[in-house]
C-alpha positions, -999 to 999 in steps of 0.1 A, spaced: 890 -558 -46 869 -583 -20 843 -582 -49 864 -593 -82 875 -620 -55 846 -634 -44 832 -633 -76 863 -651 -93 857 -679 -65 820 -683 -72 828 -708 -98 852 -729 -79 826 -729 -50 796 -741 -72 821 -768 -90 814 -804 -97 836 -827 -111 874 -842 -102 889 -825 -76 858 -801 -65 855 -816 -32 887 -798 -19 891 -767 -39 850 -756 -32 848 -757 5 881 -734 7 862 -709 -22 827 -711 7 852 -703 34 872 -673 14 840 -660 0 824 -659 40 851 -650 53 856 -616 25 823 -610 32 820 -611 70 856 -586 69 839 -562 47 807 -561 63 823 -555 98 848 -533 86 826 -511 65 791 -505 86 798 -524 125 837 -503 131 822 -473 123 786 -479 146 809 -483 175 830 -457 170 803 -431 164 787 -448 197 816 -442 217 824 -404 203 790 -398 214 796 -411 244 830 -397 254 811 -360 240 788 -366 266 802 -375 297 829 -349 289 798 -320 284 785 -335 318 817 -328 337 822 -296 323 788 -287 336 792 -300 366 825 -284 370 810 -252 359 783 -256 388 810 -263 413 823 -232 409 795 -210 410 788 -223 445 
């Protein structure tokens, strides 16, 4: 879907003529503005949330260890 939209707006973004100089900087902005969404939704969401699973695994394998040690004592 954000791809048959930005490429339906590449022609009004590269337009010259009558009328081009309002209908193509709103085509730049919607074309940015698909792409930025899809790039951060598809690979910088996930990055972060892998980075905090590991994260949460491994403070919650260090308590549990340390717990574990605790005990033994």
């Amino acid at each position: 879907t954000m791809l048959t939209t930005i490429f339906s707006m590449v022609p009004l973004a590269l337009a010259i003529g009558e009328g081009s100089e309002t209908w193509s900087p709103l085509a730049r902005t919607v074309i940015g503005g698909l792409f930025f969404a899809s790039i951060f939704t598809l690979f910088i969401v996930p990055v972060i949330h892998a980075l905090i699973s590991s994260t949460k695994r491994r403070l919650l394998k260090t308590v549990r260890l340390e717990e574990e040690s605790g005990h033994a004592s």
